[in-house]
N, C-alpha and C positions, 0 to 999 in steps of 0.2 A: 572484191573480196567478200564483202557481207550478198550474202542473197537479194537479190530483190533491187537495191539503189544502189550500191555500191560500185554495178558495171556503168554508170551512168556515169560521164567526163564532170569534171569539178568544174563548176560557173565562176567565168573573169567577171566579178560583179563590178569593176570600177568602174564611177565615174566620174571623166575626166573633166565635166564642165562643174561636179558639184565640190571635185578635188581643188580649182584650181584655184580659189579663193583660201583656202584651208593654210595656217601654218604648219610650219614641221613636226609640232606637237600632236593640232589637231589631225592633221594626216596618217601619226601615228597609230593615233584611235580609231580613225575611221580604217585603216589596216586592218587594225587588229579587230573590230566587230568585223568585218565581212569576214576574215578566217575564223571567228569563233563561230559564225553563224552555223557552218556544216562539220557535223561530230563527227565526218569520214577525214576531218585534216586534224579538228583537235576535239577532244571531251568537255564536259564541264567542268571548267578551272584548271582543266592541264594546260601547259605550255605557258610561254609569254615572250611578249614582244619588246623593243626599246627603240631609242633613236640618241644619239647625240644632237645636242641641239645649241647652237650659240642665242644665252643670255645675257640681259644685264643682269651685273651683281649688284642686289640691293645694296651694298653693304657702301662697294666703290665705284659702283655706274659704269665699271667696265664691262667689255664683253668675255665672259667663260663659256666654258665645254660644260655643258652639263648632260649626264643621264639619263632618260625618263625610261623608265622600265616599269614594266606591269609591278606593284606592290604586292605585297604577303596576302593571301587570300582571296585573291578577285579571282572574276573569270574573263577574258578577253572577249568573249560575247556579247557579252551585255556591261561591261566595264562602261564608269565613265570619266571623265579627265581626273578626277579624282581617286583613281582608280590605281593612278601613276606614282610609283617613288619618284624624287625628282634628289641627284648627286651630285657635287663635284665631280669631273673629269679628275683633275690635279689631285685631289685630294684619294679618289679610288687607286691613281697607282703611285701614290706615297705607299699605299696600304702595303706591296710587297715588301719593304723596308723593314716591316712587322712580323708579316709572315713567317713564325717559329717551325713549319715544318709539317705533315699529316698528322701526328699527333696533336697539334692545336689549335687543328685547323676550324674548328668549332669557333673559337675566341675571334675569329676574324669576324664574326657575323653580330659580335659588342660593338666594332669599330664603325660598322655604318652609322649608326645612327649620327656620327661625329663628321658625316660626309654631307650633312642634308642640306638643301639648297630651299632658300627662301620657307626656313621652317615648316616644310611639305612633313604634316601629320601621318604619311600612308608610310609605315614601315616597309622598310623593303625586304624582297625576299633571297633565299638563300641561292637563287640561280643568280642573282646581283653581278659575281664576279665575272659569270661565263658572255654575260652581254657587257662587259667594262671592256675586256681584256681584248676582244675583236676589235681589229684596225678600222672595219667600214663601220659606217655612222648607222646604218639599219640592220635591224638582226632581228631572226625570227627563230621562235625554239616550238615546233610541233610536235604534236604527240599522234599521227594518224597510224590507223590501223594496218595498214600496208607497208610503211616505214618497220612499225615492233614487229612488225613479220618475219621481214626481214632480219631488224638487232634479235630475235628474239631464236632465232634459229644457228644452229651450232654451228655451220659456218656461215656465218654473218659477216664476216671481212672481205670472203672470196667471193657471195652476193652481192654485197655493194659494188664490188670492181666490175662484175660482169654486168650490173645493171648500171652503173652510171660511171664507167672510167674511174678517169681521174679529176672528175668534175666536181664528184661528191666521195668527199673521203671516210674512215672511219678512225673511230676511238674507241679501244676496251673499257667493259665496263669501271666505273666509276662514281660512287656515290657523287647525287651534285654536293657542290661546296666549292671554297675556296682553291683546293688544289684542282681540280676539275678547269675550274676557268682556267690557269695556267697553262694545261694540259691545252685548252683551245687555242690560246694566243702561240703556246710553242707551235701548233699544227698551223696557225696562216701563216707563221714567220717564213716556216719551213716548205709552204706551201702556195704562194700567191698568187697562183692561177684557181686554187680552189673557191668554189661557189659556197660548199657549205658540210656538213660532215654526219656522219650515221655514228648517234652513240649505242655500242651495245647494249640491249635489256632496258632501254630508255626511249629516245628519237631522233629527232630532227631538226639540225641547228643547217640555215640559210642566212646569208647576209647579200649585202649591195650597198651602194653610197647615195641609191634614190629611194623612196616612200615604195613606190610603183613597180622598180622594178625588184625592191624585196621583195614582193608582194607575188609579182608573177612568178618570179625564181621558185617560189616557195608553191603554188600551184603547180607551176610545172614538172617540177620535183617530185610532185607526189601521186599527178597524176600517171608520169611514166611507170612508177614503182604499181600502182594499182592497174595498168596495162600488164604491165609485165606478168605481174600474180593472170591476170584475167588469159594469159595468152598459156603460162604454165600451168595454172589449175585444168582448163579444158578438156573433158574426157577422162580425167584422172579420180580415183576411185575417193572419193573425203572422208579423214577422220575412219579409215578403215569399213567403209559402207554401214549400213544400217542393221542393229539389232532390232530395234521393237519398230512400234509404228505408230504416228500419233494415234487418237481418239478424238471422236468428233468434236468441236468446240465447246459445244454447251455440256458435253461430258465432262471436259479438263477444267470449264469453268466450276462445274457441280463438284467438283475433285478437290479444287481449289479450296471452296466454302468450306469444305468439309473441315481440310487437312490444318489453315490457315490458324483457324483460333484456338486449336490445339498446337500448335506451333509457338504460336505469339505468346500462349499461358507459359510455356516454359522456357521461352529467352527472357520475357519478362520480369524476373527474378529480383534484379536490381532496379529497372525504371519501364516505364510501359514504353512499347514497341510500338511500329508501326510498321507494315507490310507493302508489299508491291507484288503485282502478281505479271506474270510477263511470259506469253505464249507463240511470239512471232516468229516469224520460217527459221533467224538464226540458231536462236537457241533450241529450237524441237531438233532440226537437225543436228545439232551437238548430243540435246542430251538422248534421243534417239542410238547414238551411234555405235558403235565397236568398240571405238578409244575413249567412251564419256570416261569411266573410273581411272584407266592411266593417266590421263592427258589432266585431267580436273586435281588429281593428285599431286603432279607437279609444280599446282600453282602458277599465279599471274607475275609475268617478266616485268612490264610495266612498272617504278612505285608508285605511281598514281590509279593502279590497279587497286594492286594489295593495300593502300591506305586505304580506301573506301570499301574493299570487298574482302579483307583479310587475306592473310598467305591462301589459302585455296577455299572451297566451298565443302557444305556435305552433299551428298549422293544418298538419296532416299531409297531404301528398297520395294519398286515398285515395279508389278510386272501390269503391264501395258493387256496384255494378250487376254488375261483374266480378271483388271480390275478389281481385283479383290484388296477395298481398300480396308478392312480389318486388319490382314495381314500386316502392311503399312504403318497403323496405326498403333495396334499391339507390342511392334515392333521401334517406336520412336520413341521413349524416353531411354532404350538403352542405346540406339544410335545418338541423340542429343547426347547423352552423360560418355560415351565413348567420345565425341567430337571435344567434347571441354577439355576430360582427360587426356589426349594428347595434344592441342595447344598448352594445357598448363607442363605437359611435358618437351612441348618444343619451346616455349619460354624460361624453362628454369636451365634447356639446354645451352642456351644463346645466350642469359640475360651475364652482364657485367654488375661490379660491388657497384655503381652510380646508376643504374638501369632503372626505371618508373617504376613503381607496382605495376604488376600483371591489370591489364584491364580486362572486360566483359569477356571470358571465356566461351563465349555462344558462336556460330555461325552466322555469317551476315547473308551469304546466301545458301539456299536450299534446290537442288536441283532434281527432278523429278521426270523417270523417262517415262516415254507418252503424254507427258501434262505442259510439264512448261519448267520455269524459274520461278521463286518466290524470295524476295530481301527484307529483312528487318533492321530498321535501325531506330533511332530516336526522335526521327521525325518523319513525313512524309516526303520530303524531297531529297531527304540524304537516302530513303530507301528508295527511291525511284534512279538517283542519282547510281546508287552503288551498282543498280539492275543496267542501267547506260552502259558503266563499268566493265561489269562482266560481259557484257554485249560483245566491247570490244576486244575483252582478252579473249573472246570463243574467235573473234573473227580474228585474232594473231594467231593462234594457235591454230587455227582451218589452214593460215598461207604455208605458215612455217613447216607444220606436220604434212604438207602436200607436197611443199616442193624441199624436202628438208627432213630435218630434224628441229623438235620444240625444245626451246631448255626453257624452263624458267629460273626464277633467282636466286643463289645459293643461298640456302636458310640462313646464315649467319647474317651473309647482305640483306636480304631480306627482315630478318630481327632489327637491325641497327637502324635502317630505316623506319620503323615501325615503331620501335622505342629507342628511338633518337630522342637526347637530349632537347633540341630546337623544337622537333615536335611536341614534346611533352608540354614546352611552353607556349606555345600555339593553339592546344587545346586550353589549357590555364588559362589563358586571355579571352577565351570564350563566354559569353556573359549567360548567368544563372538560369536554368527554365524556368518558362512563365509556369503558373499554378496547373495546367492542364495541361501541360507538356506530354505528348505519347498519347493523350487521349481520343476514343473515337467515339461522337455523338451522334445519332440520330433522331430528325427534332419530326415531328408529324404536324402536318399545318404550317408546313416551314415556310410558304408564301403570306401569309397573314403577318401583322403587325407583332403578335407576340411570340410568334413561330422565328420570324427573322432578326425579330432583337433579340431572341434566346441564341439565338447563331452568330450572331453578332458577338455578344458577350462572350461568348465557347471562343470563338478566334478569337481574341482579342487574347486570351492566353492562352496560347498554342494550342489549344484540340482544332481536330481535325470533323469535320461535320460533314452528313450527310441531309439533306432539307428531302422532304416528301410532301407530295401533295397531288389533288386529281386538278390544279388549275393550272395546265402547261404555261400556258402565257406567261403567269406571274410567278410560277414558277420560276422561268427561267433568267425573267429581270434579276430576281432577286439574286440568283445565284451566280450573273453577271456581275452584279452589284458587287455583292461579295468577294469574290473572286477576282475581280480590279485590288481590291479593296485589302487583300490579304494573302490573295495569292490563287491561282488555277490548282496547285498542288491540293489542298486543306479542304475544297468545293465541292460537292458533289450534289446534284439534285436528279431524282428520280420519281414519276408519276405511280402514286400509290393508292388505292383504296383501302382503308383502312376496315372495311367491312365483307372483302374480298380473300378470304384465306390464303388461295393461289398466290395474290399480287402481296399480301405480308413477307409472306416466306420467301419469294422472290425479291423483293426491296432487300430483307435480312441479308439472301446470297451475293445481292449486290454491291451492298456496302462491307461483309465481310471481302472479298475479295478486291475495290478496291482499296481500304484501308489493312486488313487482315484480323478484323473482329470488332467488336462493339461492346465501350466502356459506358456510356451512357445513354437513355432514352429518355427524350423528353416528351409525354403523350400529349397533345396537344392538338389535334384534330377536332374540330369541331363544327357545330351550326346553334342556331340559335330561333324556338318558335314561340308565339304566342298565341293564345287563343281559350277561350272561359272552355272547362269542362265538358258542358254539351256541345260545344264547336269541336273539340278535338276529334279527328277522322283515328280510326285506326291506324291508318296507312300513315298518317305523322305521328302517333304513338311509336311505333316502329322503326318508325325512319330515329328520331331521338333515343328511342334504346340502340338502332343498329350500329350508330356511330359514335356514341359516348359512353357506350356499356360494353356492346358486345365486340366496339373495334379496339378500344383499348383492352378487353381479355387480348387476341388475338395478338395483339404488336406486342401485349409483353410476354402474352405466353412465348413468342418465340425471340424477345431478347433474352429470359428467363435461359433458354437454350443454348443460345450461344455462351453469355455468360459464364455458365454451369460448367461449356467445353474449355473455355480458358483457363478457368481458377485462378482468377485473378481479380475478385472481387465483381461490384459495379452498381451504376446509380441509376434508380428512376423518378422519375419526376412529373406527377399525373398535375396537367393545369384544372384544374375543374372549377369551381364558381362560388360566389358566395348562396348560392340558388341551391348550392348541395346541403348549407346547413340552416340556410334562412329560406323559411317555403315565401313563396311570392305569386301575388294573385294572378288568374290569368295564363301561365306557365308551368300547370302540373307536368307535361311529357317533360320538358325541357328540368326543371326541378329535380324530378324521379330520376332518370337517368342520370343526372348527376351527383344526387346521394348516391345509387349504383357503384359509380365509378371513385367516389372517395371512400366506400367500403373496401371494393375489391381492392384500393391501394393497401388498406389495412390488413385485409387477409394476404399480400402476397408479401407486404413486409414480415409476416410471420414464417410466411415460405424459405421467403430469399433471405433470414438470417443464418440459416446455418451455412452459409454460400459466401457470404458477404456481402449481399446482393443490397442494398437497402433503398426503400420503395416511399416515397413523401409526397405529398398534395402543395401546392401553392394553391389557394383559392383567390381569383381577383373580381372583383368587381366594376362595372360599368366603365371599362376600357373601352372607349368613343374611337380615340385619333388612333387613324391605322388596323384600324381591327376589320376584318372582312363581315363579319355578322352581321356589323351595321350597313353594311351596303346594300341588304335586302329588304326583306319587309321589317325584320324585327324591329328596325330604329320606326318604322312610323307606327307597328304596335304596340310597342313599350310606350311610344309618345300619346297614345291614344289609352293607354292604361291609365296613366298619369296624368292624362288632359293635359300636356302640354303640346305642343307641336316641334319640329327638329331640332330647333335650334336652342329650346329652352329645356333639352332635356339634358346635356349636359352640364348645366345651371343648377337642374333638380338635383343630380345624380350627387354632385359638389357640395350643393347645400344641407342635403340630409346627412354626410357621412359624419363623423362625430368630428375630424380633422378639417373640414374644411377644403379638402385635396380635391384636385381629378386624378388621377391615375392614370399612368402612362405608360405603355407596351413595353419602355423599360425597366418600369418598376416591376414587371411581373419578371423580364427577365433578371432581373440581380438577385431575387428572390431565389428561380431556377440556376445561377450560379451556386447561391450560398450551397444549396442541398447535394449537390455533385463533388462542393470542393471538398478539403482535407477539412477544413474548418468544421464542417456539421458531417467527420469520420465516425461520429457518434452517434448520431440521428435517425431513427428510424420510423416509420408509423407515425410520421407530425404532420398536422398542415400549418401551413403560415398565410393569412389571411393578408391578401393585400388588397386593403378596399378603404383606406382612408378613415377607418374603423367604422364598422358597423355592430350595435350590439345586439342585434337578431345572429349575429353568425358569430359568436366567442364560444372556442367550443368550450368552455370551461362556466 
């Protein structure tokens, strides 16, 4: 179905020697990671699995039927045994005895919690009943792209039949919930030769009485349905053939930077955004096509679409043929205020007297022909997550509109899902953003000691960072480090010369597209020389203005840039030295350029206020542990300045400050916290001296 892997057969990854020690629990899990592994059977966090399983009851040491079903929120991927609700059997189908009917059928989903087995803390989720009410003991509920193809196409009943008999059955749609599960157990009653069932506008529920062969059932299953598409698509014309035509990469990428932080400035409105940009054969082919505008119109069948990607995307007016991206450009604050204007009018269409407030009226995706996909959401993985998303409704709607007809989900269904009751309290239980939630950083000298505890810091509450530096190597540890550390999402490192205009501007385009703009810069590149007066060569005069004067112009003149495209504020944060307000013998290049560089902070805080831009100094002094500077000559000419030798100059450095401190790469970074956060919203044109006090540098 998807271009490119999706003709590829699905991999039986089991194995039977590492299975065979496993109990029925852990077999469960180990199931469900090998099918969450490939996004062609399920997405992230759609679908989930269970098993019935006999335990003891703590309570009376007998053996029960108990539940384990994937819990509210996980993803079968990467889940792990805690990942599982765990029920009463007896007690799930007391629960019909309650059951007041679809009107209340909501109420049913209070009664779990009163089912829970060995005070298993992982709430359960609202698919609960549809894996209870099945007679076999393993069940599998998929969500592959080939299956919604199929539900997702107007006849989707008469598909099923002709692709899988009466092996695999079907069910109209139906929100999940309690009545739904019913719906499944009347279909095996009625049914006992069935393997497993195609729910309309939704997926794929498999069952069996063994770990293994749910497991295969549920492979097989889906690799016949992505045969069958691969045998009927063939030779047949996609999506009504092609209107435009991509543009070469590095164009759609330049497209990208351009379009992204004027994008981000106005979803941004209520909370900062984050971007994904996403160019791969699927979607150029979509939004290339004949049917992009119909077909995108209709919206995603799926609800595990439209939860993440909204009832449908916008469609940007962009012709491919002439790149004229003013046109575009010119034209997107009335396409964004037209796209909010009618969700706030398909919301007030749909919404019930008990219905949520209206949320974020913005578009989550942005689709652009010749370019690619762009998502914004509140973090970086929910926008990458949402771009998966869309991925897979372009490849439902490729099967369905080839061999078929596409529906998507009737706006009403659609609404009620969306601002469903359960939902609303699912988000509510979501815990508060950290202080730099939605933020994107760019730190310069990101491999150095206080380049990486400034990025440290920045993740540590939610921004997203990008590290720069010309020392691949350490580079890349760091960003390894990091990235274990917080996540691959939030990581980025890129080789920068800070004295290189080309490779500024280029780092710039790089991090706006992959995050979608840039909230903060932290300038921080640096070296560090010594040498009396008549020793100084020109050629290190220069070299010290090129990269603490003239490189920091240059990275901020073009954050200054981006910034400006957003309108959405933003922080910088120049590291400079206490060398900037205290002269120090020996060190005039290094000195010089560093007054330099705590001027031009001062002039460009003058700049960047009418912007919101604001622009502050941390100055730190004789940061030893972890700092790259000292790894060259500077530590044994500073040692030689001061007549001591290595090891007693961090002694020296301790002993003169007026506190008695060393200073530590993270003192400079809390420092570069404070200046970015909401806390110093007020701050502009200050340095904060962090040197253990020195009073040669008070600027007062």
């Amino acid at each position: 179905m998807n271009k490119g892997t999706d003709n590829q057969s699905l991999v039986n990854a089991w194995d039977t020697q590492k299975a065979k020690s496993m109990s029925e629990s852990q077999l469960l899990l180990y199931r469900s990671n090998l099918l969450g592994s490939d996004k062609r059977i399920t997405n992230y966090g759609g679908g989930n699995t269970s098993a019935k399983v006999m335990e003891t009851d703590p309570l009376t040491g007998e053996m029960v039927e108990v539940l384990w079903v994937k819990g509210s929120g996980g993803d079968v991927g990467s889940m792990n045994m805690d990942g599982f609700s765990t029920l009463y059997m007896d007690k799930l189908r007391a629960l019909k005895k309650l059951y007041r009917g679809l009107e209340y059928e909501d109420e049913m989903v209070a009664y779990l919690p009163h089912c829970t087995f060995a005070l298993n803390p992982r709430a359960a989720s609202i698919d609960t009943p549809l894996h209870a009410y099945v007679p076999q003991k393993h069940v599998d509920h998929m969500h592959p792209d080939a299956i919604i193809a199929i539900a997702a196409s107007s006849n989707s009943k008469q598909l099923t039949q002709e692709i899988f008999g009466d092996g695999i059955g079907w069910l109209p749609w139906k929100r999940p919930g309690y009545e739904l599960g019913l719906w499944l157990e009347k279909f095996c009653v009625e049914n006992p030769d069935a393997k497993g069932v195609v729910l309309e506008s939704h997926g794929l529920f498999t069952w069996a009485d063994d770990a293994y062969e749910c497991y295969e059932l549920s492979l097989a299953t889906i690799q016949r349905a992505m045969d069958w598409f691969e045998q009927e698509c063939s030779g047949k014309t996609i999506f009504g053939g092609s209107k435009h035509n991509s543009l070469p990469a590095d164009q759609r990428q330049s497209i990208a930077a351009q379009l992204m932080p004027v994008i981000r400035g106005w979803v941004s409105e209520q909370q900062h955004m984050v971007g994904h940009f996403d160019d791969g054969a699927a979607v150029l082919e979509f939004v290339n096509s004949q049917q992009l505008e119909p077909l995108a119109a209709l919206g995603t069948s799926c609800p595990d679409h439209f939860l993440r990607t909204k009832i449908c995307p916008l469609v940007l007016d962009f012709d491919p043929a002439t790149a004229d991206l003013e046109v575009t450009l010119n034209g997107l604050e009335k396409a964004i205020e037209s796209y909010r204007e009618n969700y706030k009018a398909y919301y007030n269409r749909c919404k019930h007297d008990d219905s949520p407030a209206i949320r974020d009226p913005n578009a989550v995706v942005y689709l652009i022909p010749g370019v690619g996909m762009m998502c914004f959401a509140k973090d970086k993985a929910t926008a990458r997550i949402a771009s998966e998303f869309y991925t897979n409704a372009i490849n439902v709607m490729r099967g369905a509109s080839t061999v078929s007809e596409y529906c998507g989900l009737p706006e009403q269904e659609a609404f009620d899902i969306e601002y469903w009751l359960l939902e609303e309290a699912k988000l509510q239980r979501m815990p508060k953003p950290k202080s730099l939630a939605g933020r994107v950083a760019l730190v310069t000298g990101g491999a150095g000691g206080i380049g990486s505890a400034t990025a440290r810091r920045y993740l540590s509450e939610g921004a997203c960072v990008m590290l720069a530096d010309i020392d691949d190597d350490a580079l890349a540890e760091v960003v390894a480090s990091l990235s274990e550390q917080f996540s691959p999402d939030v990581v980025r490192g890129i080789n920068m010369d800070v004295t290189d205009e080309d490779a500024v501007a280029a780092a710039f385009s790089e991090v706006v597209v992959e995050f979608g703009g840039v909230d903060i810069l932290v300038s921080n590149a640096g070296i560090a020389s010594s040498a009396a007066i008549e020793d100084t060569t020109l050629e290190l005069w220069n070299l010290n203005m090129s990269i603490l004067s003239t490189g920091y112009f240059l990275v901020s003149r073009e954050a200054f840039r981006v910034m400006k495209k957003q309108k959405i504020n933003g922080a910088i944060v120049f590291v400079a030295s206490k060398n900037g307000l205290a002269a120090s013998p020996g060190a005039s290049a290094y000195c010089t350029a560093k007054a330099s560089e705590i001027h031009l902070a001062r002039c460009l805080a003058l700049e960047g206020a009418p912007d919101g831009i604001r622009v502050n100094v941390v100055n730190p002094d004789a940061v030893l542990r972890g700092s790259k500077i000292w790894t060259g000559n500077w530590l044994e000419e500073r040692a030689t300045t001061y007549g001591k030798d290595k090891e007693g100059l961090e002694e020296h450095y301790r002993e003169r400050s007026l506190l008695k401190r060393s200073v530590l790469p993270e003192d400079i970074a809390e420092a570069a916290y404070f200046l970015v956060s909401d806390a110093s919203s007020k701050s502009t044109g200050n340095i904060i001296n962090v040197d253990a006090g020195n009073v040669q540098s008070f600027t007062r």
